[in-house]
Backbone atoms as SQL, in Angstrom:
CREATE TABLE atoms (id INTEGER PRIMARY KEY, chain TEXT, resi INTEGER, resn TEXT, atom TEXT, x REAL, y REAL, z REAL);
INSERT INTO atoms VALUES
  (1, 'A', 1, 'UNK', 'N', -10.237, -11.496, -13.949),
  (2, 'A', 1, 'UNK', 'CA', -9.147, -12.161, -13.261),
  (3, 'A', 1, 'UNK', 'C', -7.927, -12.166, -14.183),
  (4, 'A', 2, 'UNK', 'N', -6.753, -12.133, -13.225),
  (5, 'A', 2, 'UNK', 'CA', -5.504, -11.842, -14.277),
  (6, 'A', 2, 'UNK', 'C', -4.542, -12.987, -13.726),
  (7, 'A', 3, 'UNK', 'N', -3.845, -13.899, -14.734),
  (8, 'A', 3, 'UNK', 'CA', -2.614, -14.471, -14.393),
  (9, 'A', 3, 'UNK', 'C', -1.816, -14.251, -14.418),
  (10, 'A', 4, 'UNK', 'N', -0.910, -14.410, -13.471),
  (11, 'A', 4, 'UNK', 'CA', 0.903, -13.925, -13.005),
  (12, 'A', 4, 'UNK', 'C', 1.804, -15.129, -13.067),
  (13, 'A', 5, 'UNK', 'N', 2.525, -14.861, -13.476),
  (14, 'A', 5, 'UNK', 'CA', 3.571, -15.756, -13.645),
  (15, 'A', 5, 'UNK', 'C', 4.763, -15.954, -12.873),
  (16, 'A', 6, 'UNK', 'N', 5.466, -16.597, -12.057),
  (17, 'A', 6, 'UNK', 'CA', 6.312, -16.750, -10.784),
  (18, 'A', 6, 'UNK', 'C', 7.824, -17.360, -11.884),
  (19, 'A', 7, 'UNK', 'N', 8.588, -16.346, -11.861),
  (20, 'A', 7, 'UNK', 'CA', 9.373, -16.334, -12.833),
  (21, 'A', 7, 'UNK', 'C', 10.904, -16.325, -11.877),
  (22, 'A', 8, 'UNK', 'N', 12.035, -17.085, -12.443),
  (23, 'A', 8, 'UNK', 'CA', 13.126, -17.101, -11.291),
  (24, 'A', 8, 'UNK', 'C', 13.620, -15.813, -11.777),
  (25, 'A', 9, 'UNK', 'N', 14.666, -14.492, -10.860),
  (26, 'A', 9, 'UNK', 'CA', 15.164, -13.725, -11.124),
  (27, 'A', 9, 'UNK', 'C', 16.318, -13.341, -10.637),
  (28, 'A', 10, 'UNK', 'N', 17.389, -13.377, -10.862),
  (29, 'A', 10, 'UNK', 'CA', 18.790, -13.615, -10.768),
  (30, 'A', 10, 'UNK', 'C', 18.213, -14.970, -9.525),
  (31, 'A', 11, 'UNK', 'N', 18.702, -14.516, -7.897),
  (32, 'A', 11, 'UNK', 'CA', 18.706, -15.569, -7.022),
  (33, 'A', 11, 'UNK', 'C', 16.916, -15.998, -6.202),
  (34, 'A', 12, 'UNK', 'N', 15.841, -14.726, -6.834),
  (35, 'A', 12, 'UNK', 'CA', 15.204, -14.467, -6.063),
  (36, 'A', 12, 'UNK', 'C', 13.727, -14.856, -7.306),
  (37, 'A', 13, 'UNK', 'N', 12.655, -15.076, -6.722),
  (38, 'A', 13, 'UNK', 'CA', 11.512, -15.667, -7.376),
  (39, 'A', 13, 'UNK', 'C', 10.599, -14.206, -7.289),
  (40, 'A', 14, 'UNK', 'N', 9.982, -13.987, -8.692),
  (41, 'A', 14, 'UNK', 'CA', 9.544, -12.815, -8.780),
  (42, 'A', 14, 'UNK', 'C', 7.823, -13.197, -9.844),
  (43, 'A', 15, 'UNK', 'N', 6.940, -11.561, -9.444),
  (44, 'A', 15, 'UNK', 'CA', 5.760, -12.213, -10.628),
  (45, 'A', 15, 'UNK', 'C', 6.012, -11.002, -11.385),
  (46, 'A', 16, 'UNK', 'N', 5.586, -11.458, -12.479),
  (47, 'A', 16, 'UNK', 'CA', 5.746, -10.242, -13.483),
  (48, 'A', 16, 'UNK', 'C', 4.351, -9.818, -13.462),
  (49, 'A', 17, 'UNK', 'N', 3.803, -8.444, -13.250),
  (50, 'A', 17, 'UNK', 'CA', 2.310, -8.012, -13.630),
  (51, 'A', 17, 'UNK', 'C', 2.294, -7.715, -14.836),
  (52, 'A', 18, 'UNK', 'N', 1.030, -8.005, -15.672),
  (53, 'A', 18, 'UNK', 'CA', 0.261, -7.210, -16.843),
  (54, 'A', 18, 'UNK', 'C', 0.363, -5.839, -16.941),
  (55, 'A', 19, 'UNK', 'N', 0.753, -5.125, -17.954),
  (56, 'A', 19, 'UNK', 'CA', 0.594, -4.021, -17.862),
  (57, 'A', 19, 'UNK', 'C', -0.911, -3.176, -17.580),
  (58, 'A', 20, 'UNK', 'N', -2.105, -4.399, -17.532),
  (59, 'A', 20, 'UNK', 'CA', -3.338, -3.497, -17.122),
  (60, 'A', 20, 'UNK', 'C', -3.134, -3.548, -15.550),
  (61, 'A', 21, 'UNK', 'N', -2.670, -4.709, -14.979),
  (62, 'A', 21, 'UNK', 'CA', -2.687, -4.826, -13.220),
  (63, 'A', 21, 'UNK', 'C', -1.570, -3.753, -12.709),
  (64, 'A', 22, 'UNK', 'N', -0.417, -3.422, -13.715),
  (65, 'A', 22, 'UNK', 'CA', 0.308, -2.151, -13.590),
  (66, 'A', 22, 'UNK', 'C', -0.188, -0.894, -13.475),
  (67, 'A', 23, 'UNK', 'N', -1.439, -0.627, -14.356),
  (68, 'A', 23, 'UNK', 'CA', -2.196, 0.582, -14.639),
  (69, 'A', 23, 'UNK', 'C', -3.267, 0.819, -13.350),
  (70, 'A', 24, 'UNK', 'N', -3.990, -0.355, -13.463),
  (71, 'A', 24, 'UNK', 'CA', -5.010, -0.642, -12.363),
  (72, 'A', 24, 'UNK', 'C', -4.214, 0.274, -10.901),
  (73, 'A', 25, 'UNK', 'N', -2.922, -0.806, -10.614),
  (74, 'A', 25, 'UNK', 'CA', -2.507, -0.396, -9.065),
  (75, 'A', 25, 'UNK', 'C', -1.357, 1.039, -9.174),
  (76, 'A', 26, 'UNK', 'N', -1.558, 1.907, -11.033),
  (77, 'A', 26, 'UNK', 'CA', -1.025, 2.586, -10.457),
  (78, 'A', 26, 'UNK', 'C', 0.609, 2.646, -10.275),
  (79, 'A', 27, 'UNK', 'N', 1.296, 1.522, -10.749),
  (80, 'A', 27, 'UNK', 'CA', 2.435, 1.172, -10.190),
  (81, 'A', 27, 'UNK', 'C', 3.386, 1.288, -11.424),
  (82, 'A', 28, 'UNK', 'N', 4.346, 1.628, -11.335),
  (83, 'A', 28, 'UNK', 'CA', 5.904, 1.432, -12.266),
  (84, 'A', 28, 'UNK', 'C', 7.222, 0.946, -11.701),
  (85, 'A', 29, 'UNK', 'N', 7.773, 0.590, -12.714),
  (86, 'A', 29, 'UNK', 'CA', 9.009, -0.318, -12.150),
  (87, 'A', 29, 'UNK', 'C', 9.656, 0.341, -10.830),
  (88, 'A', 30, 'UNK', 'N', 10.276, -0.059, -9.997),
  (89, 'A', 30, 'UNK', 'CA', 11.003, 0.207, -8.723),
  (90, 'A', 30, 'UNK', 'C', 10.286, 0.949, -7.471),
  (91, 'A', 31, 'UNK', 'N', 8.682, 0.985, -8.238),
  (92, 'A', 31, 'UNK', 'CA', 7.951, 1.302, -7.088),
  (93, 'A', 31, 'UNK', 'C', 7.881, 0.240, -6.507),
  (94, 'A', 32, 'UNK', 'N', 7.179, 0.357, -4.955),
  (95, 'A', 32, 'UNK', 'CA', 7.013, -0.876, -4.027),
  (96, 'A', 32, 'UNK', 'C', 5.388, -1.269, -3.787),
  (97, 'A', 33, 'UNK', 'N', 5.154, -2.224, -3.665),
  (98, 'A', 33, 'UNK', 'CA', 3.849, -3.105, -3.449),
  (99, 'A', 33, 'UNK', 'C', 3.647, -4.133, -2.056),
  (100, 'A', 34, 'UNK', 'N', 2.956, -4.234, -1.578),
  (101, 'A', 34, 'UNK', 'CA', 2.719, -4.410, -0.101),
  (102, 'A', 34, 'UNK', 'C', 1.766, -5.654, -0.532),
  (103, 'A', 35, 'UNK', 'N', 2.456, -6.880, 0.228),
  (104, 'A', 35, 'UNK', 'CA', 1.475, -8.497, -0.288),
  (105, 'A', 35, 'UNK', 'C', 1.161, -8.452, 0.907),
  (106, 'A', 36, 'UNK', 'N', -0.676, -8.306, 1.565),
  (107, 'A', 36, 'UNK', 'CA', -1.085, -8.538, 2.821),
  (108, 'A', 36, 'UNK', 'C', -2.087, -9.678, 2.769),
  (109, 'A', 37, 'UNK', 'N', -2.042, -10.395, 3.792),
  (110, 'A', 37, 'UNK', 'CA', -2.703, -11.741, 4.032),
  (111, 'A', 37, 'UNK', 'C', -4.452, -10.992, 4.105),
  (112, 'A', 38, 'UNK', 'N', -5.283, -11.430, 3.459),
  (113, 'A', 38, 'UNK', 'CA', -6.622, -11.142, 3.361),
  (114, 'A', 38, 'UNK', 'C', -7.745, -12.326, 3.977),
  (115, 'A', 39, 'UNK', 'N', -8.674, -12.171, 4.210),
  (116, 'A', 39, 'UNK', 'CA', -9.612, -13.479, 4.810),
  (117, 'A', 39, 'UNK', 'C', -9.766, -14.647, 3.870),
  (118, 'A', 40, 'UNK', 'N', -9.800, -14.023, 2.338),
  (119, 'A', 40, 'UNK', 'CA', -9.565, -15.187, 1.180),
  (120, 'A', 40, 'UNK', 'C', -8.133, -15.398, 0.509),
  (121, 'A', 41, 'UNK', 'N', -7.167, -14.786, 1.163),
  (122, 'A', 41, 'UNK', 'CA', -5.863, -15.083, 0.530),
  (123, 'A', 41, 'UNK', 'C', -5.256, -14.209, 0.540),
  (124, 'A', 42, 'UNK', 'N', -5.086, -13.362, -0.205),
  (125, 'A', 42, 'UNK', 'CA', -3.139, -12.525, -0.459),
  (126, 'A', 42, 'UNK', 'C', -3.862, -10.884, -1.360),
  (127, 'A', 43, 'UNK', 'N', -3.478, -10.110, -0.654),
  (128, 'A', 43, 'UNK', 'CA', -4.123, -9.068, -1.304),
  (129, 'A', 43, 'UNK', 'C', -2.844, -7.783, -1.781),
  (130, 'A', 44, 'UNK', 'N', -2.533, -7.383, -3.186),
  (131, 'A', 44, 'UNK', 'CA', -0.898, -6.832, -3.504),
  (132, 'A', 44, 'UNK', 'C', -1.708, -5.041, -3.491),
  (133, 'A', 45, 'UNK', 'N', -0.964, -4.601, -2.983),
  (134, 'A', 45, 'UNK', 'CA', -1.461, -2.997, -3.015),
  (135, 'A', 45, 'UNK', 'C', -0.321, -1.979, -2.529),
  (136, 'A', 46, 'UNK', 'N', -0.402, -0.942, -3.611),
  (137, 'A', 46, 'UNK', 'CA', 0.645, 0.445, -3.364),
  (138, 'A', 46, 'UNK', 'C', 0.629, 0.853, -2.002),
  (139, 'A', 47, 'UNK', 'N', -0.426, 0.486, -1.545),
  (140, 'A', 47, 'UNK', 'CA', -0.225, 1.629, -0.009),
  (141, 'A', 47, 'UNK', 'C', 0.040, 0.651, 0.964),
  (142, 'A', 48, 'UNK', 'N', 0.886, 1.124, 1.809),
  (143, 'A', 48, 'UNK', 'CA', 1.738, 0.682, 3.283),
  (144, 'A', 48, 'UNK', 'C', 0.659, 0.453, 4.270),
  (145, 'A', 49, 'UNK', 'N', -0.287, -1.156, 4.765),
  (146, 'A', 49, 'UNK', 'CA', -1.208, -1.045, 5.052),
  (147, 'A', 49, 'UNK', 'C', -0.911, -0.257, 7.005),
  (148, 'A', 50, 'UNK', 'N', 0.507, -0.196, 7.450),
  (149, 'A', 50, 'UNK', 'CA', 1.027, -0.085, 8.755),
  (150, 'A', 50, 'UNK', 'C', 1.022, 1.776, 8.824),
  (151, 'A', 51, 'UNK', 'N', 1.188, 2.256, 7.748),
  (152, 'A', 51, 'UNK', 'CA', 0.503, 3.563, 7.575),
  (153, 'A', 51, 'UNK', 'C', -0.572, 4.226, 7.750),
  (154, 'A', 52, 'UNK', 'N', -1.459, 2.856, 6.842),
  (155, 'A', 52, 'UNK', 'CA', -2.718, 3.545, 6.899),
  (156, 'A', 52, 'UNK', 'C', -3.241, 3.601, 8.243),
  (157, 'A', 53, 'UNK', 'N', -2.717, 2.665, 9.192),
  (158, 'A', 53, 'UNK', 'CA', -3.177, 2.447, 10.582),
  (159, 'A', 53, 'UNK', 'C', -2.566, 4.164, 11.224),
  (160, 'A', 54, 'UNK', 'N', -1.396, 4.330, 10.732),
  (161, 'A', 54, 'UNK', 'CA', -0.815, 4.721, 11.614),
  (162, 'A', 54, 'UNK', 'C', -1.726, 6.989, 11.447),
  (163, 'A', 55, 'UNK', 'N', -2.144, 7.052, 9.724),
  (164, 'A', 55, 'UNK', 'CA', -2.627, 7.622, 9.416),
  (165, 'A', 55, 'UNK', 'C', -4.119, 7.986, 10.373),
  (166, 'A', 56, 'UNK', 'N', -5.113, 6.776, 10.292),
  (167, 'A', 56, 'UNK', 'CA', -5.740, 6.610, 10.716),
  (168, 'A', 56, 'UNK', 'C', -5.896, 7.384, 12.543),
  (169, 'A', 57, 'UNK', 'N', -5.291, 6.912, 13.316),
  (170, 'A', 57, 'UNK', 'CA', -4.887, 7.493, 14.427),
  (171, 'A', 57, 'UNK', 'C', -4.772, 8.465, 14.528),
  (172, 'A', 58, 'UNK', 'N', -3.541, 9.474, 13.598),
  (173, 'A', 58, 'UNK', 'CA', -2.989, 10.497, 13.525),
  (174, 'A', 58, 'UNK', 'C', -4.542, 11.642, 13.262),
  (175, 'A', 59, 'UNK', 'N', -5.645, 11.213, 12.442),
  (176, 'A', 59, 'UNK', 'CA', -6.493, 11.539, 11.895),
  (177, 'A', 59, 'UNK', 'C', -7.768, 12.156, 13.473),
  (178, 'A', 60, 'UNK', 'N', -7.135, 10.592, 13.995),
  (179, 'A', 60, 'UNK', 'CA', -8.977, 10.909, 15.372),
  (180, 'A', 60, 'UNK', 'C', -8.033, 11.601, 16.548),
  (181, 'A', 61, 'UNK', 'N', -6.523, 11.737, 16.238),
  (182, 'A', 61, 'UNK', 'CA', -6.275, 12.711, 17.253),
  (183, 'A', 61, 'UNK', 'C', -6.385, 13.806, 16.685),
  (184, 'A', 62, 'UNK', 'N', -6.025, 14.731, 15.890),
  (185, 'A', 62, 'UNK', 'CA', -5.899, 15.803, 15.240),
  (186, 'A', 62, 'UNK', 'C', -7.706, 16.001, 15.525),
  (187, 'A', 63, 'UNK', 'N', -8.504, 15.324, 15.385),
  (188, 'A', 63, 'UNK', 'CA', -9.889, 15.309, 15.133),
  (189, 'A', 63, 'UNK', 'C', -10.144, 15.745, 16.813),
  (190, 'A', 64, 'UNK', 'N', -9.483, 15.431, 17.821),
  (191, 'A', 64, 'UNK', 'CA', -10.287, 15.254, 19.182),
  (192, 'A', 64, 'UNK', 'C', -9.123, 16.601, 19.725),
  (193, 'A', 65, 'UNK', 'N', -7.960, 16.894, 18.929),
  (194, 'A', 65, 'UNK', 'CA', -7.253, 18.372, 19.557),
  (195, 'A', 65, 'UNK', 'C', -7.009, 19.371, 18.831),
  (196, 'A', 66, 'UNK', 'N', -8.420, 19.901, 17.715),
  (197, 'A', 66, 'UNK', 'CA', -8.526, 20.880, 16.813),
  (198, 'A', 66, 'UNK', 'C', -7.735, 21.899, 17.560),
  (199, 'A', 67, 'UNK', 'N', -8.754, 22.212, 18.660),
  (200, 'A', 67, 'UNK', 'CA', -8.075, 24.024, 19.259),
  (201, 'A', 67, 'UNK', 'C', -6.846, 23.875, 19.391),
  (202, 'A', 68, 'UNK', 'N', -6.151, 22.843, 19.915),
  (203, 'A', 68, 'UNK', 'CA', -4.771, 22.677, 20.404),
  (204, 'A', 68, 'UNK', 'C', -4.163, 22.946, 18.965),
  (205, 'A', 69, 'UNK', 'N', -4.128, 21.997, 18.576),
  (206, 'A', 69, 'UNK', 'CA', -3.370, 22.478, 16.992),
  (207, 'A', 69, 'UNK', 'C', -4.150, 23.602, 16.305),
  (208, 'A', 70, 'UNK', 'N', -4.688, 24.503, 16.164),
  (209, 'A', 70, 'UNK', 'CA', -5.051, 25.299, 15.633),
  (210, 'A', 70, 'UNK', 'C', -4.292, 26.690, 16.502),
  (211, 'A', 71, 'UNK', 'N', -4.152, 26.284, 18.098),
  (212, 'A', 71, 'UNK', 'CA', -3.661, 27.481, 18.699),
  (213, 'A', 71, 'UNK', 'C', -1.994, 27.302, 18.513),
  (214, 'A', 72, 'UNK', 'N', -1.693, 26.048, 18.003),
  (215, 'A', 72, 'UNK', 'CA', 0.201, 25.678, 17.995),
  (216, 'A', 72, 'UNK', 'C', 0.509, 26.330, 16.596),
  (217, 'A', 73, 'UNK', 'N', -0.565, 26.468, 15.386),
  (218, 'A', 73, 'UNK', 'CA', -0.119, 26.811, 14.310),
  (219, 'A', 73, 'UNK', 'C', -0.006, 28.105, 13.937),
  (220, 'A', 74, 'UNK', 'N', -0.521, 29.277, 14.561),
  (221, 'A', 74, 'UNK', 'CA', -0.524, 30.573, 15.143),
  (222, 'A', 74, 'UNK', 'C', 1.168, 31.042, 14.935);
């Protein structure tokens, strides 16, 4: 478990991560992080969870109109 610190920044309230929770998620300054509500609380992660949905979809159609896209890429 890691503690964060809720630090004021110019007008706006910010946490500073550890550089291992930096490494862990992957992340560097002016990248973006996605805070989603979880069943036990607050879950911070690189990926756009409205993507992954949207990925997801994109995935079982492509999956259910192989020939179609296979005959459009021709």
């Amino acid at each position: 478990m890691l503690v964060l610190k809720v630090t004021k920044i110019g007008n706006s309230t910010g946490l500073l991560l550890p550089k291992e929770a930096a490494a862990r998620l992957q992340v560097e300054p002016g990248d973006v992080v996605y805070l989603t509500e979880a069943p036990d609380g607050y879950r911070i992660t690189p990926h756009d969870p409205d993507f992954e949905r949207q990925m997801a979809s994109a995935r079982k159609l492509m999956k259910k109109r192989r020939a179609a896209l296979r005959e459009l890429a021709k």
